[in-house]
C-alpha positions in Angstrom: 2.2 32.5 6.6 2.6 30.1 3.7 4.0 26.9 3.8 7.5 25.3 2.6 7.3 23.0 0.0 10.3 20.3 -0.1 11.7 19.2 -3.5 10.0 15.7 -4.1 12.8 13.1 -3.7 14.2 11.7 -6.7 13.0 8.0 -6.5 10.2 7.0 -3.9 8.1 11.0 -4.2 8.6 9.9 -8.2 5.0 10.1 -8.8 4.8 6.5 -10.7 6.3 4.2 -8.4 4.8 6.3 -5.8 1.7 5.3 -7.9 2.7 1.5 -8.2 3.4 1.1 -4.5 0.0 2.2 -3.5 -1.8 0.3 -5.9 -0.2 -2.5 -4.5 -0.7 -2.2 -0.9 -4.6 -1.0 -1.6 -5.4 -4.3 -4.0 -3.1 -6.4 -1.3 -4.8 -4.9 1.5 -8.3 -5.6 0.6 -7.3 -9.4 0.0 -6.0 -9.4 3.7 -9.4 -8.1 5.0 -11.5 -10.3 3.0 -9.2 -13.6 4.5 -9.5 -11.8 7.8 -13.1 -11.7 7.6 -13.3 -15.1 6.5 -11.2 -16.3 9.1 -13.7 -14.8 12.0 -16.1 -16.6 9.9 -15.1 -19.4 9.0 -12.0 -20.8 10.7 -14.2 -22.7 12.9 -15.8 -24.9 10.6 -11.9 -25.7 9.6 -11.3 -24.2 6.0 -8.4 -23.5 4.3 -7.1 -22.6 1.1 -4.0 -24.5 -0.5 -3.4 -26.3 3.3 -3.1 -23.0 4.7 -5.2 -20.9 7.5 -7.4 -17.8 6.2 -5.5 -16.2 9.0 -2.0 -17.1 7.9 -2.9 -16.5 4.9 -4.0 -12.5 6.0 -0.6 -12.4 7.9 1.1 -13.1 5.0 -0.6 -10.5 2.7 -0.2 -7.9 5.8 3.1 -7.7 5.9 2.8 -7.2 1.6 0.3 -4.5 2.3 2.3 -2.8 5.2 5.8 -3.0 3.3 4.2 -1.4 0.1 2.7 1.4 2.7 6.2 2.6 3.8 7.2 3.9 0.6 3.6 5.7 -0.1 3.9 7.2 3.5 7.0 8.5 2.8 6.3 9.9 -0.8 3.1 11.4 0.5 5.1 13.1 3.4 6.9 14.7 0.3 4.0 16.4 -1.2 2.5 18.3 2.1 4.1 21.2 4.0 7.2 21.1 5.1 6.2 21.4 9.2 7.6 19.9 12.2 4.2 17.4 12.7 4.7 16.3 9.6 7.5 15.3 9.7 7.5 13.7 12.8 4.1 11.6 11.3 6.0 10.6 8.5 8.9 8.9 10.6 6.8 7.7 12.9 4.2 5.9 10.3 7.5 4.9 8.5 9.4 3.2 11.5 5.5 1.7 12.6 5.3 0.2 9.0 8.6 -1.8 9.7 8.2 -2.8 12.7 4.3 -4.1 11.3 6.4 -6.2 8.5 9.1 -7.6 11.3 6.2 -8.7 13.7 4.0 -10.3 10.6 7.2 -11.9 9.7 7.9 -13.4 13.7 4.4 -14.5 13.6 4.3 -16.3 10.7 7.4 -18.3 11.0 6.3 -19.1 14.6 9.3 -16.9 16.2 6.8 -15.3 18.1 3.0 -16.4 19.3 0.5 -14.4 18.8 -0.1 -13.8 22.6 3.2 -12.5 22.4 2.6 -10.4 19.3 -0.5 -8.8 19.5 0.8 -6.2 22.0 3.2 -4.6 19.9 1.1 -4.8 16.6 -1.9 -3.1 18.1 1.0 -0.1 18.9 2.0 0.2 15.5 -1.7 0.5 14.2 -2.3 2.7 16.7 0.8 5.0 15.6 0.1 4.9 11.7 -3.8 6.0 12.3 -2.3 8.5 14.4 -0.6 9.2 11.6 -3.5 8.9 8.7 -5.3 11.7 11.5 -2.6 14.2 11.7 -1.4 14.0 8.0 -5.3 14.6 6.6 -6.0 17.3 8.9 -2.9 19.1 8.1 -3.6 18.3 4.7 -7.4 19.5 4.6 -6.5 22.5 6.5 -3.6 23.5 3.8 -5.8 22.2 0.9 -2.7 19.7 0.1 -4.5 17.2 -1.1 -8.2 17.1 -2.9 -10.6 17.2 0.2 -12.5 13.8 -1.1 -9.0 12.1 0.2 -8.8 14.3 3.3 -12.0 13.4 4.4 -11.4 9.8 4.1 -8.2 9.6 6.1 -9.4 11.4 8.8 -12.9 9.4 8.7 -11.3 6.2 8.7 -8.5 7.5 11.6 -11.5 8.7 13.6 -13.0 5.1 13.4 -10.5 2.7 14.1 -9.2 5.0 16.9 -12.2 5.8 18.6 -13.4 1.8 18.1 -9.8 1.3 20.5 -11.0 3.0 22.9 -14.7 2.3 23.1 -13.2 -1.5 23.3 -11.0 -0.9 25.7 -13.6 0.8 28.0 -16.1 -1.8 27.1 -14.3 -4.3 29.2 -14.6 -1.7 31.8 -18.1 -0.9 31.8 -20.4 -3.5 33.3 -23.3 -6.2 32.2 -25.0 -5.3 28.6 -23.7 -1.8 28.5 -20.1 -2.9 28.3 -20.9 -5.4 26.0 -22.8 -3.3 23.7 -20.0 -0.5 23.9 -17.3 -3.3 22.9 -19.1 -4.4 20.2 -19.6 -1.2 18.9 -16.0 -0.3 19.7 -15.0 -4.0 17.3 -17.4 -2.3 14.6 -15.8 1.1 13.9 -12.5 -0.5 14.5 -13.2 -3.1 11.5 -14.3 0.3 9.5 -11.1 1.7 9.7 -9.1 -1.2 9.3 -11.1 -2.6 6.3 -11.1 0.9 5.0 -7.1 1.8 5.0 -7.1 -0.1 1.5 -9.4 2.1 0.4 -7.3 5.4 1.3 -4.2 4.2 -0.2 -6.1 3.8 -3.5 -7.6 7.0 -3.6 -3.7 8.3 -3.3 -3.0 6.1 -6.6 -5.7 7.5 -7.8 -5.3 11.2 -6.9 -2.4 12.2 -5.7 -0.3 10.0 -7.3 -1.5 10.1 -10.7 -0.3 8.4 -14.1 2.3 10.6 -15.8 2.1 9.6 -19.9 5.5 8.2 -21.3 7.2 9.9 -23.9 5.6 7.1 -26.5 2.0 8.1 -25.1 2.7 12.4 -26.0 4.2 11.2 -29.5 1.1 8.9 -30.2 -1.6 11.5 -29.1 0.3 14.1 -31.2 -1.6 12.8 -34.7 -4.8 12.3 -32.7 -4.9 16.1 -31.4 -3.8 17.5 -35.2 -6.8 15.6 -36.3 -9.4 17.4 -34.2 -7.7 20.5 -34.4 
């Protein structure tokens, strides 16, 4: 049975700001991981960078990175088959996204704590990798996108996903087994989250690809006579 394919919406399946929104969130993402990282690292010994917290400073470029994602999840929902589960993934990531930016937003102007955050947030993530997993493997299975992308979402899902749970049931498990079950739990989970930067470039880079303007076709018109 072959698969529907929708009409790309006019603005946000456009592949170029398609294109521009995921460039965004991937470069904006990977500066949130490397403050994360230097916040675990470093936030101890007190630095900060113009007055502010490496972890503010991550909060800040999170809700960038997730407010750029909701238009990429939404154009890439566009591009695969027209089923039921993927629709249903593309809300769901899309609604996840916003709530993502809201809570980044509470949290950084101290509306909420982080106690008080933290709950909801780790739902959201939880929902858009759910997401990432269902959207690849429809995606592999219907050849939808090149497999080199496919392979990465549904790496990087598998990670931070199964790192949840292995954390979770770390806390569980007693004496050195739990702890080294948590720790490895808090190491594929840092995969996958580091790693979603990575994914949304890969779209920019092939699924979303650079369409030439007008001016590029007239100015590689002389260029092809030439070696023709």
């Amino acid at each position: 049975m072959k698969h529907r394919t929708r009409p790309a919406s006019p603005i946000l399946a456009d592949p170029v700001p398609a294109r521009a929104f995921a460039w965004v969130s991937g470069v904006v993402g990977f500066l949130a991981g490397g403050f994360l990282l230097g916040f675990f690292a470093l936030d101890s010994y007190g630095v900060r960078l113009a007055g502010f917290s490496l972890g503010h400073l991550n909060d800040i470029l999170g809700a960038v990175q997730f407010a750029t994602l909701a238009p990429v999840v939404w154009a890439l929902g566009r591009r695969l088959p027209a089923t039921r589960t993927v629709r249903v993934a593309t809300v769901l990531a899309l609604a996840a996204s916003v709530t993502f930016v809201v809570l980044s937003v509470l949290l950084i102007t101290e509306t909420l704590t982080f106690s008080q955050q933290i709950g909801p947030v780790v739902l959201t993530i939880i929902v858009i990798y759910g997401w990432l997993l269902v959207v690849n493997l429809v995606a592999h299975r219907t050849r939808s996108l090149p497999r080199a992308v496919t392979r990465t979402g549904v790496l990087l899902a598998v990670a931070l996903l199964t790192g949840l749970v292995l954390a979770g049931a770390g806390y569980v498990l007693p004496g050195v087994v739990g702890q080294g079950v948590t720790w490895l739990g808090y190491s594929l989970g840092v995969v996958g989250w580091l790693g979603l930067p990575l994914y949304v470039l890969l779209l920019a880079l092939r699924v979303f690809p650079h369409i030439p303007s007008p001016a590029d076709s007239t100015a590689a018109q002389p260029l092809q006579k030439v070696r023709s």
